[in-house]
Kinemage of the C-alpha trace (Angstrom):
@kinemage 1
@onewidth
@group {chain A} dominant
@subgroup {mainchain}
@vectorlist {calphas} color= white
{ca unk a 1} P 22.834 -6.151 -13.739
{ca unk a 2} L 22.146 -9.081 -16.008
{ca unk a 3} L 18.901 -8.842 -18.136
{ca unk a 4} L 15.772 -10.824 -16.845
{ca unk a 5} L 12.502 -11.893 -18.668
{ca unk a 6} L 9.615 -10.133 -16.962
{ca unk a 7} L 7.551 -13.152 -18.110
{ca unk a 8} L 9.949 -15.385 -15.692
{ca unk a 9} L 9.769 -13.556 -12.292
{ca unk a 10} L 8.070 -15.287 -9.509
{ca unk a 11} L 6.590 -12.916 -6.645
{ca unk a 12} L 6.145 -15.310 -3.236
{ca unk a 13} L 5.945 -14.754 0.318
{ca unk a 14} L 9.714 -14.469 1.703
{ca unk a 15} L 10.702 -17.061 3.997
{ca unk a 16} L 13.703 -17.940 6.627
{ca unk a 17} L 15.602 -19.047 3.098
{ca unk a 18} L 15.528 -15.988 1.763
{ca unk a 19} L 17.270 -14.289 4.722
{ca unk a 20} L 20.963 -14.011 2.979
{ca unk a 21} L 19.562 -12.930 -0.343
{ca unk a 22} L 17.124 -9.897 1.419
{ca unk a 23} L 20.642 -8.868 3.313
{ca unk a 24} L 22.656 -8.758 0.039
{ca unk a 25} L 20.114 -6.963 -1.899
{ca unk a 26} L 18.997 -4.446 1.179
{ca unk a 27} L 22.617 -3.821 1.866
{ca unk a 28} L 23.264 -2.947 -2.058
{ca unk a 29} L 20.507 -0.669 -1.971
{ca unk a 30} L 20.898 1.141 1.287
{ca unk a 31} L 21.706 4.161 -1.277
{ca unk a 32} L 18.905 4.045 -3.719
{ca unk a 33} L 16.145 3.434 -0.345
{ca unk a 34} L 17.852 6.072 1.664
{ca unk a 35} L 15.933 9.084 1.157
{ca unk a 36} L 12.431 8.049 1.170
{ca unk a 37} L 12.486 4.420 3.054
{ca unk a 38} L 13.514 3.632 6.297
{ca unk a 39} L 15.746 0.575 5.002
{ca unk a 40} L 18.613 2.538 3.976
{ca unk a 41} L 19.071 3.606 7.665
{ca unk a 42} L 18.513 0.283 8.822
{ca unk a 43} L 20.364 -1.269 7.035
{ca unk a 44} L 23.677 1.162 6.703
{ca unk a 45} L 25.525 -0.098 9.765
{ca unk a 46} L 23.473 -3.000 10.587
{ca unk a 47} L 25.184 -5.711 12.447
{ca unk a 48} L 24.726 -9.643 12.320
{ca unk a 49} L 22.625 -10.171 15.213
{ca unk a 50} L 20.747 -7.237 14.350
{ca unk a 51} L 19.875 -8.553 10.805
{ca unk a 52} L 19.041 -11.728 12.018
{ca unk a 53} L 16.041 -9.881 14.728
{ca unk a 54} L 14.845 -7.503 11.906
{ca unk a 55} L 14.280 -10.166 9.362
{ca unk a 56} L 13.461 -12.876 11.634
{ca unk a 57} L 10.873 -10.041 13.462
{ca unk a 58} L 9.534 -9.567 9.824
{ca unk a 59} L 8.700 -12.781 9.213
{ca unk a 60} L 6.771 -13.212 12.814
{ca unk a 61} L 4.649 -9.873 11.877
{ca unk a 62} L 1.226 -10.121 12.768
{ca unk a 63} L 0.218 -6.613 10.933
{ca unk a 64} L 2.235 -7.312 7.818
{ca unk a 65} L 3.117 -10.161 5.101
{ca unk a 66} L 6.136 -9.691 3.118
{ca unk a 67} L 6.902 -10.814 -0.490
{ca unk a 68} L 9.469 -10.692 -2.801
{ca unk a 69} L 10.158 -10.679 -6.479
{ca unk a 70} L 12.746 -12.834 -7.708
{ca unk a 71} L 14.277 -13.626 -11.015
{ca unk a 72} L 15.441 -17.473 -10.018
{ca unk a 73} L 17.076 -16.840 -6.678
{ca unk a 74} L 17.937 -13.064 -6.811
{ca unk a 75} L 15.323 -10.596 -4.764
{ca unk a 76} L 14.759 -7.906 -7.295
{ca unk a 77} L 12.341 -6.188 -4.798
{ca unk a 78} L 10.248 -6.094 -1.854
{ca unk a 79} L 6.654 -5.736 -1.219
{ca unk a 80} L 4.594 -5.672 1.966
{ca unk a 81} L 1.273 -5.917 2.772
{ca unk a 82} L 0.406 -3.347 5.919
{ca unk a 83} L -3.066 -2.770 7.442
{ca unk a 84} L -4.792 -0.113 5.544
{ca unk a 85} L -6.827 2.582 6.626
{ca unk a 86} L -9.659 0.557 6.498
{ca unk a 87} L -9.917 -2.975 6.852
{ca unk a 88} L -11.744 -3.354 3.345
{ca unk a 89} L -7.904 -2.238 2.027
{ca unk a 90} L -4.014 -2.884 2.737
{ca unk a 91} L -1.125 -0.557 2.359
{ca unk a 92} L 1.860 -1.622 0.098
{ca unk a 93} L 5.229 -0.739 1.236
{ca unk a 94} L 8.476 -1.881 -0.795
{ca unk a 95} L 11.376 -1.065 -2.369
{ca unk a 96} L 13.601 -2.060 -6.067
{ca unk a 97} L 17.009 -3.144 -5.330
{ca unk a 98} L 19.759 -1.399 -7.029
{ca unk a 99} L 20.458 -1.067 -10.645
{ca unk a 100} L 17.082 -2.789 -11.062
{ca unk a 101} L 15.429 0.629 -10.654
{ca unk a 102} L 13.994 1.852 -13.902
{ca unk a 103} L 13.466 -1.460 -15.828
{ca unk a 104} L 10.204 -2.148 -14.984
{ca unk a 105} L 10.658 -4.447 -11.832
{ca unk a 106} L 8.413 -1.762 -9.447
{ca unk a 107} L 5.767 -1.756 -11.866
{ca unk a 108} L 6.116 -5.541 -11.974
{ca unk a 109} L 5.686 -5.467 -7.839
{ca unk a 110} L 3.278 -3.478 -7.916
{ca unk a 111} L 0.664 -5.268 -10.412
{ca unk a 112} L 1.688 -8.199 -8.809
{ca unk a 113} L 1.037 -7.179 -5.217
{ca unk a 114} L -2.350 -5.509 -6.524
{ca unk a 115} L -3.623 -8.792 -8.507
{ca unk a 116} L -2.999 -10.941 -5.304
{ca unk a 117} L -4.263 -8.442 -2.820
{ca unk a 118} L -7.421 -8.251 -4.992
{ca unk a 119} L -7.790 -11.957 -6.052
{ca unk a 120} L -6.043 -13.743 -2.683
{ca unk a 121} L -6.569 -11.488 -0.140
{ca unk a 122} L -10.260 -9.844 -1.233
{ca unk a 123} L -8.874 -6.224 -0.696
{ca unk a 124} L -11.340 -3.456 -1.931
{ca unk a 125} L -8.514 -1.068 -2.918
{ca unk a 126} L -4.638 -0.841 -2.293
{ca unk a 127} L -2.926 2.469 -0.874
{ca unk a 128} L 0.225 3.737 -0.973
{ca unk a 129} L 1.619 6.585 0.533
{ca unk a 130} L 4.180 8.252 -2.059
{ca unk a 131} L 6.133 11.905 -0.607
{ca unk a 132} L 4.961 13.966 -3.225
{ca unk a 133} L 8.467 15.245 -4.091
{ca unk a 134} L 9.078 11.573 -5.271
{ca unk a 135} L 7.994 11.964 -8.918
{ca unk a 136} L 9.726 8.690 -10.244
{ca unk a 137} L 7.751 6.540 -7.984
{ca unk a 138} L 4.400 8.283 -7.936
{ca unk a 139} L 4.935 8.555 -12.243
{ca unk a 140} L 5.179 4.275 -11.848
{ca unk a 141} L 2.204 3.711 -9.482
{ca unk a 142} L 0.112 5.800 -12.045
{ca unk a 143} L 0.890 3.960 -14.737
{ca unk a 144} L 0.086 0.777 -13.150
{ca unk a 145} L -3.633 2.011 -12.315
{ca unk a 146} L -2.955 3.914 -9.048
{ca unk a 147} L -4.868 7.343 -8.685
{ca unk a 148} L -3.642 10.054 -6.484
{ca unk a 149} L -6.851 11.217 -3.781
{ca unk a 150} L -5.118 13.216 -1.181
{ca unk a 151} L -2.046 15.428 -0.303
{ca unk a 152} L -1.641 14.918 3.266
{ca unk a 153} L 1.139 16.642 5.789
{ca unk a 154} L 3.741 14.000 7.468
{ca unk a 155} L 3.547 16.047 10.575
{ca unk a 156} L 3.032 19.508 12.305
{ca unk a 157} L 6.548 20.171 12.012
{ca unk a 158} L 7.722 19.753 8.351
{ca unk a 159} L 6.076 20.873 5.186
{ca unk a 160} L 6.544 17.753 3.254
{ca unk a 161} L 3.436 15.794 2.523
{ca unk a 162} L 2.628 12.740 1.422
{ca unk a 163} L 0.358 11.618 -1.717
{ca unk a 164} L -2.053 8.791 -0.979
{ca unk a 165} L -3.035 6.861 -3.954
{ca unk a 166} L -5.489 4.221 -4.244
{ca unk a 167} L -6.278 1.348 -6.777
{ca unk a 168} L -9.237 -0.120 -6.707
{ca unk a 169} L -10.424 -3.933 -7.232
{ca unk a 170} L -12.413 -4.727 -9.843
{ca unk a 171} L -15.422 -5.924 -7.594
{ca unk a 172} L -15.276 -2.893 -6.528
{ca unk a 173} L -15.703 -0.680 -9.192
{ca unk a 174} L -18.405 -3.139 -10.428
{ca unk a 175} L -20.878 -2.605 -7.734
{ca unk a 176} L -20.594 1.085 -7.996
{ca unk a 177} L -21.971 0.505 -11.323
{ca unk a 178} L -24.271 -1.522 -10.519
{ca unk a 179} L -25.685 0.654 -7.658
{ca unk a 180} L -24.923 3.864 -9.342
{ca unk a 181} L -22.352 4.892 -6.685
{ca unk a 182} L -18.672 6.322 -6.466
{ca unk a 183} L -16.360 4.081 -6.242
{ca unk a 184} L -14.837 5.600 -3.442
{ca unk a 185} L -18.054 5.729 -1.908
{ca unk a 186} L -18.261 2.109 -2.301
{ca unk a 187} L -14.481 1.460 -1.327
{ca unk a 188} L -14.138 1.318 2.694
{ca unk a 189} L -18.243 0.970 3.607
{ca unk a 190} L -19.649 -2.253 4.939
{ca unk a 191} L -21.974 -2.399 2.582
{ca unk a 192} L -19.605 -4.187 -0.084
{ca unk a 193} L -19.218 -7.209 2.191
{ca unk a 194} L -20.082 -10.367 0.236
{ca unk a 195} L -24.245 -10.454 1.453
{ca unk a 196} L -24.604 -7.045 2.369
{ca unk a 197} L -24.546 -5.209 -0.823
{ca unk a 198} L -28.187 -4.514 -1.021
{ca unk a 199} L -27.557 -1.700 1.581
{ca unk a 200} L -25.852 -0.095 -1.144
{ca unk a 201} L -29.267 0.814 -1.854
{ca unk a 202} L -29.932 2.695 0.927
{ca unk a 203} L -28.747 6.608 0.425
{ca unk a 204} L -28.662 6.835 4.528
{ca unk a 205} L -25.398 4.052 4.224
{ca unk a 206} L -23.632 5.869 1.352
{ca unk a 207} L -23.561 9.316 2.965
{ca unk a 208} L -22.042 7.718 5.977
{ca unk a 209} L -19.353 6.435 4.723
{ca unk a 210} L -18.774 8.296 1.444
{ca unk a 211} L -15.443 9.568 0.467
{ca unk a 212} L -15.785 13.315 1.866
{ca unk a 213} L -12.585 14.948 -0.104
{ca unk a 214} L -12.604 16.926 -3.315
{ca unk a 215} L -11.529 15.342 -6.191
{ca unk a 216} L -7.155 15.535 -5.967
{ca unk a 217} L -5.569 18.856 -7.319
{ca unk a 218} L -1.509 19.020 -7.711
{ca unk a 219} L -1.338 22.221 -6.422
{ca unk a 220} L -3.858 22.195 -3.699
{ca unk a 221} L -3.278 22.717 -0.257
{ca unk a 222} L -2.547 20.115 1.989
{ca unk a 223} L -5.732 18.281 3.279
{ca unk a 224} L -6.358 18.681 7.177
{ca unk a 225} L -4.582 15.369 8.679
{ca unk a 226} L -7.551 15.801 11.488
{ca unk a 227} L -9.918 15.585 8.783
{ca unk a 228} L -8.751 12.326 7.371
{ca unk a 229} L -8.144 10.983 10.906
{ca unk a 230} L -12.040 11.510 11.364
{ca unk a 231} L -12.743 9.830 8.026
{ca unk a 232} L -10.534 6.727 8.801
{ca unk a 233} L -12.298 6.626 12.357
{ca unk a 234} L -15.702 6.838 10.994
{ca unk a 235} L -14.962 4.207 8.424
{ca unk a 236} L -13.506 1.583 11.218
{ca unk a 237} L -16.806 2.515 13.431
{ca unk a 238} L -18.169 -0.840 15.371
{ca unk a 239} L -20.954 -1.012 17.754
{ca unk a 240} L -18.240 -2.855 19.846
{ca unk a 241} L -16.851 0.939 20.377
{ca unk a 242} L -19.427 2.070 22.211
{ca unk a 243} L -19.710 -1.577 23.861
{ca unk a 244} L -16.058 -1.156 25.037
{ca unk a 245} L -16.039 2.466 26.387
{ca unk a 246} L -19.427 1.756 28.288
């Protein structure tokens, strides 16, 4: 690995360009990403044609935008934007390629992916979902302002979980001050929209859709996954629900 100037590194949207350099520095990396990211499978015995449908898929993603970070014309990492659980928020999903790991370059992704889904894209918060036994990662999204709010179970069959953590946008935690509100109250509700703040007045609104979950404890139990499924539907409630199922 040749040293890089943090200062130097552009983060842009990949394009159809940047399909050898993602190969070459997913392939290199297929170690490093195997245990907690699905790359390193998909990318151990990948053939040609395959490559060129994943990446080319990617790209054509309705539900996603992808981005890289590059020093000049080597991807140092990945970043993409997924739906969140609300639509007020987006998930972030990447990877460091290898022997970049520990240098700063995910912290670098991840402030950079936070600043643009904030200032860009008008996100309310960023999530990611970190397995909790992943301490390097989840010690690098806390020190780039990530929180941890919930242990949650991958599945009724394993008893690995998951740690979701949440940033939150600056406009965000500025009209929970200004309404006297949690910010995670504040986070996922309506009520934030530009012209529709003043509801954050009304207590009826907050309770809602306020953030029903004890503050996060590291050796807590697992939260229900039912429970948060309820939360997530109640926070993507439309009258067009009942409209549809009429």
């Amino acid at each position: 690995m040749e040293n890089f100037d943090p200062r130097k590194l552009t983060f842009r949207m990949l394009s159809l360009l940047d399909i050898k350099e993602f190969k070459v520095a997913a392939k290199e990396s297929v170690e490093t990403n195997l245990e907690y990211l699905a790359y390193g499978t998909i990318f151990k015995d990948i053939l040609p044609l395959e490559y060129l449908d994943f990446y080319t898929g990617m790209l054509k993603s309705t539900s996603a935008d992808h981005f890289g970070l590059f020093d000049g014309g080597t991807l140092l990492g990945h970043v993409a934007y997924q739906l969140g659980f609300s639509k007020f928020g987006t998930e972030l999903m990447g990877w460091t390629r290898k022997d970049y790991q520990n240098h700063g370059v995910g912290e670098i992704g991840l402030i950079s992916a936070s600043e643009r889904a904030f200032g860009v894209k008008g996100f309310n918060f960023v999530q990611l979902a970190i397995n909790e036994k992943n301490l390097p990662s989840r010690k690098v999204a806390e020190k780039v302002g990530f929180f941890p709010a919930l242990k949650i179970p991958y599945d009724s069959t394993t008893s690995d979980s998951f740690i979701l953590y949440l940033k939150l946008s600056p406009r965000t935690l500025r009209l929970a001050r200004q309404y006297g509100r949690r910010p995670l109250d504040v986070m996922a509700c309506p009520a934030s929209a530009v012209g529709m703040t003043h509801f954050l007045n009304s207590d009826s609104v907050i309770q809602f859709y306020e953030w029903p979950f004890p503050p996060f404890a590291e050796g807590a139990r697992p939260t229900n996954p039912y429970a948060f499924e309820d939360y997530v539907a109640r926070m993507n409630f439309s009258p067009r629900n009942v409209e549809d199922e009429a």
